[in-house]
mmCIF file of the N, C-alpha and C atoms, coordinates in Angstrom:
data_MODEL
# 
_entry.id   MODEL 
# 
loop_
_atom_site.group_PDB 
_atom_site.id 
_atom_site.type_symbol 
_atom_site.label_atom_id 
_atom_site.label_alt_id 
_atom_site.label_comp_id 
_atom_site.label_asym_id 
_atom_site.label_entity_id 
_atom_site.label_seq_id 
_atom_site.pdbx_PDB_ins_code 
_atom_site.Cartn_x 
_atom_site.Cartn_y 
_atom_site.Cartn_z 
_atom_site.occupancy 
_atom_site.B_iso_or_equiv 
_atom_site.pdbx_formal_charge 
_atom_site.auth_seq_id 
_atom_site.auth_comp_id 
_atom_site.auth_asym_id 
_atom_site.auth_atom_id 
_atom_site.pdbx_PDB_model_num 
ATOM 1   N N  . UNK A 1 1  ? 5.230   19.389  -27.698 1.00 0.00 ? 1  UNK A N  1 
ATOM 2   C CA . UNK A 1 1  ? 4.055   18.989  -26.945 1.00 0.00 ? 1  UNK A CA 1 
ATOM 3   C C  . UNK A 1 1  ? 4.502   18.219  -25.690 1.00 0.00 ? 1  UNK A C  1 
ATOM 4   N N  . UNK A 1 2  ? 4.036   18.492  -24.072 1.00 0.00 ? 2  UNK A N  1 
ATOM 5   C CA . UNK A 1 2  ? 3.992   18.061  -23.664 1.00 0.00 ? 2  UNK A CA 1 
ATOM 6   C C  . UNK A 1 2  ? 3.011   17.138  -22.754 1.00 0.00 ? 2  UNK A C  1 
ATOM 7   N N  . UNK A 1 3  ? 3.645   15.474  -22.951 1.00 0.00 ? 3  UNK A N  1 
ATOM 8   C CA . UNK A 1 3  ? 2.862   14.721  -22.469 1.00 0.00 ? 3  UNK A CA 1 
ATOM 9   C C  . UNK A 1 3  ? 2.862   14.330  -21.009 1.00 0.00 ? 3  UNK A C  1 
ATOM 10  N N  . UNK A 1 4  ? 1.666   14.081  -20.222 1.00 0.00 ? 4  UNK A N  1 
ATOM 11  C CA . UNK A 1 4  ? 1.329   13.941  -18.611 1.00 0.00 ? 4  UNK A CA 1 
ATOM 12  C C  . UNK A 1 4  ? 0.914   12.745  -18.655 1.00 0.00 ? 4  UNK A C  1 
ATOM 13  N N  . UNK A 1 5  ? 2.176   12.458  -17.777 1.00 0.00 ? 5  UNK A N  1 
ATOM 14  C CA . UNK A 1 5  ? 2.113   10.794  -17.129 1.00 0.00 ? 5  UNK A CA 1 
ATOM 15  C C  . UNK A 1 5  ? 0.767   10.430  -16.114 1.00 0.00 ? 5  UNK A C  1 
ATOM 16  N N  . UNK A 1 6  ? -0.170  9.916   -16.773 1.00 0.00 ? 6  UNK A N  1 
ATOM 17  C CA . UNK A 1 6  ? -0.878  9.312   -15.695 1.00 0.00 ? 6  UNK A CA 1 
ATOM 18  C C  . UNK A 1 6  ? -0.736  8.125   -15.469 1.00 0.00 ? 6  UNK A C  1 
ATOM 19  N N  . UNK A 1 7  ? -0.905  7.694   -13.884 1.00 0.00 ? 7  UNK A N  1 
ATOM 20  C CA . UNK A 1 7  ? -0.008  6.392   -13.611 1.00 0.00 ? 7  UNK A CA 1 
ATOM 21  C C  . UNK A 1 7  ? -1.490  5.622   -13.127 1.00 0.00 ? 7  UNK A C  1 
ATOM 22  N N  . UNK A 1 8  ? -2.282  4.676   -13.574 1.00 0.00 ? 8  UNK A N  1 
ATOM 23  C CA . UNK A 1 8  ? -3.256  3.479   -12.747 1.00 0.00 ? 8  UNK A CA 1 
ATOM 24  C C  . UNK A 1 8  ? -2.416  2.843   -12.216 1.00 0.00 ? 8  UNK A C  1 
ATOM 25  N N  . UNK A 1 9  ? -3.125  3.058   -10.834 1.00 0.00 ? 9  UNK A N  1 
ATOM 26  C CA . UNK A 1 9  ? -3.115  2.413   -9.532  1.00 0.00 ? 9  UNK A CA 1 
ATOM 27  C C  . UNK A 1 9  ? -4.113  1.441   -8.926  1.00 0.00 ? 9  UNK A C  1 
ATOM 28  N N  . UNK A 1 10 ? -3.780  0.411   -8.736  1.00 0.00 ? 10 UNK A N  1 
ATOM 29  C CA . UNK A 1 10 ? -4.485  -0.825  -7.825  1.00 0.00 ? 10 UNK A CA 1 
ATOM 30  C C  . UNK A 1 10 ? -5.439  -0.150  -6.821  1.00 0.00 ? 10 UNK A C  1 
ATOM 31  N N  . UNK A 1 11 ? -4.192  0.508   -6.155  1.00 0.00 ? 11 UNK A N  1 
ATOM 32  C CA . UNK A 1 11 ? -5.007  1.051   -4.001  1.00 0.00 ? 11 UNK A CA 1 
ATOM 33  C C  . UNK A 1 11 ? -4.365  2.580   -4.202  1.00 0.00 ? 11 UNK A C  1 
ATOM 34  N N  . UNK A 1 12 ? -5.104  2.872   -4.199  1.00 0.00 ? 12 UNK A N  1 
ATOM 35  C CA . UNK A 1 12 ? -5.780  4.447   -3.814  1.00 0.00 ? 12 UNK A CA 1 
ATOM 36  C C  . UNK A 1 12 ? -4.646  5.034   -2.555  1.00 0.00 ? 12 UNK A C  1 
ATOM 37  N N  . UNK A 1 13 ? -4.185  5.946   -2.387  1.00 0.00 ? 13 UNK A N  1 
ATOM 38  C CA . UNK A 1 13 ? -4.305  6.678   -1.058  1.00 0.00 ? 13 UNK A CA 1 
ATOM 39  C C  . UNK A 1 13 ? -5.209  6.622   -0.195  1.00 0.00 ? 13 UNK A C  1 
ATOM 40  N N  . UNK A 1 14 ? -4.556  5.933   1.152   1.00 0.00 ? 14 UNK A N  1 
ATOM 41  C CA . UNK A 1 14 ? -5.708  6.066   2.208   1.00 0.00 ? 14 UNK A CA 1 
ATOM 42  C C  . UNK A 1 14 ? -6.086  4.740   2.683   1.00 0.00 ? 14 UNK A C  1 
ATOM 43  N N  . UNK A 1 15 ? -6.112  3.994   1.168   1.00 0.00 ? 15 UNK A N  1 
ATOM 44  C CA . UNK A 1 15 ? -7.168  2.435   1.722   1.00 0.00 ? 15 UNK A CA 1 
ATOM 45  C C  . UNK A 1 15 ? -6.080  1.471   2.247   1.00 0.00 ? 15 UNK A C  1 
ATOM 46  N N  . UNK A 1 16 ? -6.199  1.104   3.054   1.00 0.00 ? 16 UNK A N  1 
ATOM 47  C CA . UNK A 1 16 ? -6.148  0.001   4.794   1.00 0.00 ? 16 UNK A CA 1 
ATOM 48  C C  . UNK A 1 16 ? -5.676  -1.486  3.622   1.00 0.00 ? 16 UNK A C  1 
ATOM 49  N N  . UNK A 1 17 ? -4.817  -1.375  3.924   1.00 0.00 ? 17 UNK A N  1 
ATOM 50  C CA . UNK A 1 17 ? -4.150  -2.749  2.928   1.00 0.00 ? 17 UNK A CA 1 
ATOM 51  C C  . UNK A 1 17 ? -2.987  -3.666  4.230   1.00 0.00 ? 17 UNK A C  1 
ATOM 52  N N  . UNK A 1 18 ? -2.585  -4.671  3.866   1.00 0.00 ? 18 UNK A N  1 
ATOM 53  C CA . UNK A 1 18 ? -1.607  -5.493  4.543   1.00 0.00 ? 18 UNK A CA 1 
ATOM 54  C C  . UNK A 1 18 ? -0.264  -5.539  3.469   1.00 0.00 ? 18 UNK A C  1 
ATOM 55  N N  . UNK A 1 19 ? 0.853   -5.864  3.941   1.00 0.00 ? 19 UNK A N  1 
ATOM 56  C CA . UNK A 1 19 ? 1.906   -6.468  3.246   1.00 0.00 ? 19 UNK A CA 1 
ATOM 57  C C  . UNK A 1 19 ? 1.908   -8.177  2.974   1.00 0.00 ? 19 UNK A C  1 
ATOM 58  N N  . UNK A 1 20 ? 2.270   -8.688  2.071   1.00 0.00 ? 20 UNK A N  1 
ATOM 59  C CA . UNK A 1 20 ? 1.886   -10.378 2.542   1.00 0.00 ? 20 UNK A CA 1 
ATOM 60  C C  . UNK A 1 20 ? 2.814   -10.991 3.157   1.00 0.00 ? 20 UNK A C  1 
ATOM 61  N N  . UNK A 1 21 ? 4.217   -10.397 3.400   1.00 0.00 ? 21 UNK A N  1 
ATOM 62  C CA . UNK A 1 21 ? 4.804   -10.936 4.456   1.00 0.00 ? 21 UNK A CA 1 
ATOM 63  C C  . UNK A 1 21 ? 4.712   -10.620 6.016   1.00 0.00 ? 21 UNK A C  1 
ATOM 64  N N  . UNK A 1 22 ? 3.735   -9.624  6.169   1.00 0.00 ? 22 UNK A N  1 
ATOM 65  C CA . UNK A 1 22 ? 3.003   -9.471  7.661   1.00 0.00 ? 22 UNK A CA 1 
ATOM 66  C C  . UNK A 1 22 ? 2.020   -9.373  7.623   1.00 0.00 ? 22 UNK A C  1 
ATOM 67  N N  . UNK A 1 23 ? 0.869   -9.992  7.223   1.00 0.00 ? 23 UNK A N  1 
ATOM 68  C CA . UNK A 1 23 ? -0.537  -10.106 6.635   1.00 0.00 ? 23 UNK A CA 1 
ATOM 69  C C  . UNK A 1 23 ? -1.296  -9.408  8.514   1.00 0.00 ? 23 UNK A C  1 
ATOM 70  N N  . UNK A 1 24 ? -0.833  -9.959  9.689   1.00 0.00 ? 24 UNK A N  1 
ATOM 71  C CA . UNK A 1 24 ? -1.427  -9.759  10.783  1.00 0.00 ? 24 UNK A CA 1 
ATOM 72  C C  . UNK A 1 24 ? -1.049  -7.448  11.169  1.00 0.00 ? 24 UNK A C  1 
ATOM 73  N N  . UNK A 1 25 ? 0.267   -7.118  10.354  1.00 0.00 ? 25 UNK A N  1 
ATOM 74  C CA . UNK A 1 25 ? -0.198  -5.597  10.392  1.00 0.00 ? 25 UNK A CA 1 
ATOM 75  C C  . UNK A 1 25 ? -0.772  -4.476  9.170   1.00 0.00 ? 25 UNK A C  1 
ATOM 76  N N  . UNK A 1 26 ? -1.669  -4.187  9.905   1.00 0.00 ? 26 UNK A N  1 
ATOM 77  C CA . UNK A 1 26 ? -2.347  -2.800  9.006   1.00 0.00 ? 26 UNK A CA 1 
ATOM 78  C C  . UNK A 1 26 ? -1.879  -1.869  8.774   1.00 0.00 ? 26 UNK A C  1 
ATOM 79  N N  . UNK A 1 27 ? -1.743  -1.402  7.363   1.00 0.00 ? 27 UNK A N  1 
ATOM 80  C CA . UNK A 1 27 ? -0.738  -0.936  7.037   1.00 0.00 ? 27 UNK A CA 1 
ATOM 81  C C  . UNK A 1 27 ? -2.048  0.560   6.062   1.00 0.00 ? 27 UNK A C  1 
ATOM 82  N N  . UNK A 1 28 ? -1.592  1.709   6.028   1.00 0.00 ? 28 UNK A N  1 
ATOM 83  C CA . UNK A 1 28 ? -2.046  2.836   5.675   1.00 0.00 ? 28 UNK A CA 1 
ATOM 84  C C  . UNK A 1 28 ? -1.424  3.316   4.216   1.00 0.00 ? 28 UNK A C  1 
ATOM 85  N N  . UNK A 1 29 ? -2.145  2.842   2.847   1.00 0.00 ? 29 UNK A N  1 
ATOM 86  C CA . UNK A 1 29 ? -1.107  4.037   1.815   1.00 0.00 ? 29 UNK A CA 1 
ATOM 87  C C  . UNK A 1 29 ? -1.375  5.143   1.885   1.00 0.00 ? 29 UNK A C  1 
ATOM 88  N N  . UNK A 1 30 ? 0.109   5.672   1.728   1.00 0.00 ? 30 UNK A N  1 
ATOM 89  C CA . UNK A 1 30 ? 0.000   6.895   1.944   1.00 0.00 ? 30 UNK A CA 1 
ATOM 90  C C  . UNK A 1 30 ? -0.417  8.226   0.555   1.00 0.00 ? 30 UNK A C  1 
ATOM 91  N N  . UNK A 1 31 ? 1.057   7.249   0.196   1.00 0.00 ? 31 UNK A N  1 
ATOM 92  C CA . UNK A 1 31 ? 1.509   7.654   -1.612  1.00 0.00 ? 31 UNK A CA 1 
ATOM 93  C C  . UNK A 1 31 ? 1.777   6.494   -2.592  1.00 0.00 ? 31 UNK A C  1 
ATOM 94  N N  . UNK A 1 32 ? 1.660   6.938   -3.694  1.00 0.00 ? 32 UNK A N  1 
ATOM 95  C CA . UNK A 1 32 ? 2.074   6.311   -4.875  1.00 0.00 ? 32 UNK A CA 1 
ATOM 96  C C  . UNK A 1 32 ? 3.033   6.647   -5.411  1.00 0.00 ? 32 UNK A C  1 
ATOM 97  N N  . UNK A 1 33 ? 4.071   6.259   -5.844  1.00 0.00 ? 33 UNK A N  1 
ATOM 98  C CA . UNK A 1 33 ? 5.561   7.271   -6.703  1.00 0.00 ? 33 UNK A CA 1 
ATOM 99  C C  . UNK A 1 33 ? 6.029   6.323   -7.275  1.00 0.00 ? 33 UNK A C  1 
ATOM 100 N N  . UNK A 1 34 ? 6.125   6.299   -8.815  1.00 0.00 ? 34 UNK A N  1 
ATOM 101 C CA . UNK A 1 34 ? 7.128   5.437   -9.976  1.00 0.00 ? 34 UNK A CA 1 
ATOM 102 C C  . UNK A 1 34 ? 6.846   4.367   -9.659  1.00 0.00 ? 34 UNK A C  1 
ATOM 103 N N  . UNK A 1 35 ? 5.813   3.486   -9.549  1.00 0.00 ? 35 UNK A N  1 
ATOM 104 C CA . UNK A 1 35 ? 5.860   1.817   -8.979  1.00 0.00 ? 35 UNK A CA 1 
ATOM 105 C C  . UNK A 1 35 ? 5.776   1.566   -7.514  1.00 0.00 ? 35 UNK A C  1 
ATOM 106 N N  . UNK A 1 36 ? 5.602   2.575   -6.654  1.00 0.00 ? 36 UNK A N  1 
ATOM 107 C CA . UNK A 1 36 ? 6.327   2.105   -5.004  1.00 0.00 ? 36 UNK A CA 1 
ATOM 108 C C  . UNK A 1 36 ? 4.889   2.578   -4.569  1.00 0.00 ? 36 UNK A C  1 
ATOM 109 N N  . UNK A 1 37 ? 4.315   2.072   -3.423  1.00 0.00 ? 37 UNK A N  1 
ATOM 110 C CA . UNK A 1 37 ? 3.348   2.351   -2.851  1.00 0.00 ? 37 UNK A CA 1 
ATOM 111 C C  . UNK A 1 37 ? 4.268   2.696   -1.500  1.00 0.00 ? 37 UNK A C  1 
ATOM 112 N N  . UNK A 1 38 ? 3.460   3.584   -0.961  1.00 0.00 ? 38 UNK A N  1 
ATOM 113 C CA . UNK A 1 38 ? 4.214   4.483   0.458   1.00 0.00 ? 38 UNK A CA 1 
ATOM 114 C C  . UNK A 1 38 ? 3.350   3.846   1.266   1.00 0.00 ? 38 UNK A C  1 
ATOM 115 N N  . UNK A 1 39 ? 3.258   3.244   2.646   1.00 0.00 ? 39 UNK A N  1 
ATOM 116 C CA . UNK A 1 39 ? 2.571   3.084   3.813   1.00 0.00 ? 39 UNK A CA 1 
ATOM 117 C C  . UNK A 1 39 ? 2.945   2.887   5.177   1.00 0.00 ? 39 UNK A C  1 
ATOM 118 N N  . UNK A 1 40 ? 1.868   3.608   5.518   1.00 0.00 ? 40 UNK A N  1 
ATOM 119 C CA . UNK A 1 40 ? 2.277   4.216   6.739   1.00 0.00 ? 40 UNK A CA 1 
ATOM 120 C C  . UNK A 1 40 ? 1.310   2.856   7.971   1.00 0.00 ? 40 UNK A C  1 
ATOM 121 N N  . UNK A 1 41 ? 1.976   2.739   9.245   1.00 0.00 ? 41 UNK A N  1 
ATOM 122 C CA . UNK A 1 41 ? 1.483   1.854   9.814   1.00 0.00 ? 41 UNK A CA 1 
ATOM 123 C C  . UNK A 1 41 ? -0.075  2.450   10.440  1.00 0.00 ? 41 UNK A C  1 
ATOM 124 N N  . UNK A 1 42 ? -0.760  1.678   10.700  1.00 0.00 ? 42 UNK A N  1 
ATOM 125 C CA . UNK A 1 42 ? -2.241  1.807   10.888  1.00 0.00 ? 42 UNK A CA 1 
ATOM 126 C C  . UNK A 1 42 ? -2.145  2.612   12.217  1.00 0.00 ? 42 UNK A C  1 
ATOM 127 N N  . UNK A 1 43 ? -1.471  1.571   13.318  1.00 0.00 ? 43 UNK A N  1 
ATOM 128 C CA . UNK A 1 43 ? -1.231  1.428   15.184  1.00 0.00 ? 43 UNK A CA 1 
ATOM 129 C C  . UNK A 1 43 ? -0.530  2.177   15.487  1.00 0.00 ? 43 UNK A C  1 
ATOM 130 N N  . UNK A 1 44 ? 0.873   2.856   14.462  1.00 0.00 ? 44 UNK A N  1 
ATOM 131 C CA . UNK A 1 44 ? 1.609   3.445   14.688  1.00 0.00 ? 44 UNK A CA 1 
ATOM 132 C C  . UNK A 1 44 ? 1.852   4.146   13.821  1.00 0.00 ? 44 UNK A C  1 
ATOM 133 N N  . UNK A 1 45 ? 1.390   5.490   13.841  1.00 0.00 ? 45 UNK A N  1 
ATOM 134 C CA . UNK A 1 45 ? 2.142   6.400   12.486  1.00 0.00 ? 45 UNK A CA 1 
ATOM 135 C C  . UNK A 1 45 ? 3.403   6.694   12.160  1.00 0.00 ? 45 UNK A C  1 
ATOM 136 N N  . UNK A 1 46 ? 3.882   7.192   13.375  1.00 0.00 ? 46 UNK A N  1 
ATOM 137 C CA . UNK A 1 46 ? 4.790   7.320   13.497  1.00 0.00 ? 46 UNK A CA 1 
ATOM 138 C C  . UNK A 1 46 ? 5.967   6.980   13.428  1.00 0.00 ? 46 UNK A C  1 
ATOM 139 N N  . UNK A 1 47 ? 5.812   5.428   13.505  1.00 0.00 ? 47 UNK A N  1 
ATOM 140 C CA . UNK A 1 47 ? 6.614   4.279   12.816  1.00 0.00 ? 47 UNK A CA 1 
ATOM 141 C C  . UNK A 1 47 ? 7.206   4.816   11.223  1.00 0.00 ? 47 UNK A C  1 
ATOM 142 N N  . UNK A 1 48 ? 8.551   4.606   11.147  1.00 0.00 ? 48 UNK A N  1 
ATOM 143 C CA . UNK A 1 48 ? 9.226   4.450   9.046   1.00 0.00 ? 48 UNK A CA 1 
ATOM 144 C C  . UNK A 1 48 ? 8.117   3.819   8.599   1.00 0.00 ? 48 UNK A C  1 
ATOM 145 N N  . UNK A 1 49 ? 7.841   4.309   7.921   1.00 0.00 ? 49 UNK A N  1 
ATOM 146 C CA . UNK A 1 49 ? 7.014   3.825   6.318   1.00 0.00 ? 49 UNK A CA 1 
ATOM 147 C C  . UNK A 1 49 ? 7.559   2.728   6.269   1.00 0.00 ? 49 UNK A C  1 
ATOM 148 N N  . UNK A 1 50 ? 6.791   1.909   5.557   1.00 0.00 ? 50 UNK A N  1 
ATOM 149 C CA . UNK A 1 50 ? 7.137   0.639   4.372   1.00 0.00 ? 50 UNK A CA 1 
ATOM 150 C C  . UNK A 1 50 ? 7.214   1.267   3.038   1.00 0.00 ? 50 UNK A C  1 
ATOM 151 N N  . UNK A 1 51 ? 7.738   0.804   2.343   1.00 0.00 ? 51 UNK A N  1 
ATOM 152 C CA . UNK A 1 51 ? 7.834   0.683   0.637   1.00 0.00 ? 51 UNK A CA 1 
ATOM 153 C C  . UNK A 1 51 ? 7.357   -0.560  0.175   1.00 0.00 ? 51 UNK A C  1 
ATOM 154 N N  . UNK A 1 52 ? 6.784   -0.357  -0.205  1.00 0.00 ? 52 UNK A N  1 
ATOM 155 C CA . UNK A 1 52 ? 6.081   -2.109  -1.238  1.00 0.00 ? 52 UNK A CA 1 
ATOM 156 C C  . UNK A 1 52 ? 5.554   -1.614  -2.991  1.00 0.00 ? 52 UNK A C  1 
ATOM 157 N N  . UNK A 1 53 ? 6.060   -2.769  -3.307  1.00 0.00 ? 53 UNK A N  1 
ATOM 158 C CA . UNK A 1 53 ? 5.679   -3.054  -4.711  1.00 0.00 ? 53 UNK A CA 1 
ATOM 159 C C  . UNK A 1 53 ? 4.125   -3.722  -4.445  1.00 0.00 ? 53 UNK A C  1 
ATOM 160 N N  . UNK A 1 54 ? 3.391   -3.212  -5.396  1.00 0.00 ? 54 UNK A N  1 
ATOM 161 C CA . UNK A 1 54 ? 1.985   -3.856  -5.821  1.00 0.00 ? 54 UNK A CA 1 
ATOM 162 C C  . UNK A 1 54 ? 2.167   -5.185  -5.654  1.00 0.00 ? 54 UNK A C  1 
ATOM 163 N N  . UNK A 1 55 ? 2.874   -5.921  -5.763  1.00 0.00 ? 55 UNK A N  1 
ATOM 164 C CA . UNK A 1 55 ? 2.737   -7.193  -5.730  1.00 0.00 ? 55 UNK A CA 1 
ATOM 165 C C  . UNK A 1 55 ? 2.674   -8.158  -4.556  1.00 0.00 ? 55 UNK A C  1 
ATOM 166 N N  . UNK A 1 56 ? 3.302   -7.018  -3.230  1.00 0.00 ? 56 UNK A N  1 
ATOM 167 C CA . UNK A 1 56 ? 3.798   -7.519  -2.154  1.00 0.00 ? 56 UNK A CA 1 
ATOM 168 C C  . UNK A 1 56 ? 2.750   -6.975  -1.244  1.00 0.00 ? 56 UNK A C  1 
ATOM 169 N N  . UNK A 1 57 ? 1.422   -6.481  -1.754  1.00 0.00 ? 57 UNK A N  1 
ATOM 170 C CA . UNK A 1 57 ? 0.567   -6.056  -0.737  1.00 0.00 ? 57 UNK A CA 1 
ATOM 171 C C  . UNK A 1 57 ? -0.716  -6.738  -1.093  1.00 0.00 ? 57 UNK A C  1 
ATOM 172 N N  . UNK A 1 58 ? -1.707  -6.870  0.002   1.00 0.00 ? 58 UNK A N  1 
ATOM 173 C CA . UNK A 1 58 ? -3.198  -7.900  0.048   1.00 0.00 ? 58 UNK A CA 1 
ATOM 174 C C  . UNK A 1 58 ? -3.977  -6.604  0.311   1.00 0.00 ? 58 UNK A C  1 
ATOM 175 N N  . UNK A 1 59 ? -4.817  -6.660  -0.152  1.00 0.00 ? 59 UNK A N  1 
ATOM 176 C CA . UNK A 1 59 ? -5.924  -5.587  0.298   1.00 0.00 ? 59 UNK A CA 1 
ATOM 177 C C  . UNK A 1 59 ? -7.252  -5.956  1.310   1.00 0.00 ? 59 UNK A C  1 
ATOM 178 N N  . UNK A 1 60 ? -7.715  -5.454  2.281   1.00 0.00 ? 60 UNK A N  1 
ATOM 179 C CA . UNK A 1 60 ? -8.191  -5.883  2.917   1.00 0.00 ? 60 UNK A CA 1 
ATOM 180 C C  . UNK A 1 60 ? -9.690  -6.643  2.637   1.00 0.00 ? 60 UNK A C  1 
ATOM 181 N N  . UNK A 1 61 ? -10.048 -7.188  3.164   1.00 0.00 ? 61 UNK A N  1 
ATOM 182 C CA . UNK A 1 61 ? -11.132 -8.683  2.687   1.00 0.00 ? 61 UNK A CA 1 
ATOM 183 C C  . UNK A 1 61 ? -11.204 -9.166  1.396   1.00 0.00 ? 61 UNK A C  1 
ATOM 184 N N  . UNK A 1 62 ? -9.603  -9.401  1.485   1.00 0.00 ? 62 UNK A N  1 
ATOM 185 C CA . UNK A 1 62 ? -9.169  -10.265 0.128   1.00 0.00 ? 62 UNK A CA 1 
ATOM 186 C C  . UNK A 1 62 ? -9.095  -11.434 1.115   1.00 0.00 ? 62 UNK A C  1 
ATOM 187 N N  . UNK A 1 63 ? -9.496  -12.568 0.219   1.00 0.00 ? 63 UNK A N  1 
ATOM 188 C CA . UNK A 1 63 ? -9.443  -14.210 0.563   1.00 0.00 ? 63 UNK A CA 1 
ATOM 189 C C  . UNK A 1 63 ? -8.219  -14.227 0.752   1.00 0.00 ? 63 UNK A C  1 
ATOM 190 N N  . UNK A 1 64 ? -7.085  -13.968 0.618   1.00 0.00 ? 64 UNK A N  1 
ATOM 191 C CA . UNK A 1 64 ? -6.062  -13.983 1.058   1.00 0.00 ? 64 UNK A CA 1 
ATOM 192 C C  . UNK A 1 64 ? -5.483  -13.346 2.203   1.00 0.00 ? 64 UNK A C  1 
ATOM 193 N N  . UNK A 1 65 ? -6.420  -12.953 2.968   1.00 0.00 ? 65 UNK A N  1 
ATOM 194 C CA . UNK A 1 65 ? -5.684  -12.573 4.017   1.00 0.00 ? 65 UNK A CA 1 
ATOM 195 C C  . UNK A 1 65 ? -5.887  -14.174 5.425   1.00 0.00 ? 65 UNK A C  1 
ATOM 196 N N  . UNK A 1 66 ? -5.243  -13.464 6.238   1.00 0.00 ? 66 UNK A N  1 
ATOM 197 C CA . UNK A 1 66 ? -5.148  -14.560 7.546   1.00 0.00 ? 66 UNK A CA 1 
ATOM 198 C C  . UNK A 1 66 ? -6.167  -14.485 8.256   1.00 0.00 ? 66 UNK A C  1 
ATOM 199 N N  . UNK A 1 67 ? -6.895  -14.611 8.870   1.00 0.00 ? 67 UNK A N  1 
ATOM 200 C CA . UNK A 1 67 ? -8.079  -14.462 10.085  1.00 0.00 ? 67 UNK A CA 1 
ATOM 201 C C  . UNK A 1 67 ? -7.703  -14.728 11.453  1.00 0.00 ? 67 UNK A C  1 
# 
């Protein structure tokens, strides 16, 4: 029998999140893979990706972000 990994995820593909060590850039996920969230910059696509762990990202109009 084979079993299919489904993985819950925090943030979705797509949704507009920050990193918390640059809370001031917008950051795009792209993907999800094994633990790693993929994102792509908001201003600049074209820009390298980030890699972040769930832990290292704020989601947007979280009290934790900067204003």
């Amino acid at each position: 029998m084979i079993m299919e990994e489904t993985e819950v995820t925090k943030f979705k593909a797509g949704l507009a999140v920050y990193a918390k060590v640059a809370p001031e850039v917008k950051l795009i996920i792209r993907r999800y893979y094994k633990g790693i969230y993929y994102c792509k910059f908001a201003d600049d696509p074209e820009k390298k990706e980030q890699a972040l762990f769930e832990r290292e990202i704020i989601e947007l109009g979280n009290s934790n972000t900067t204003k």
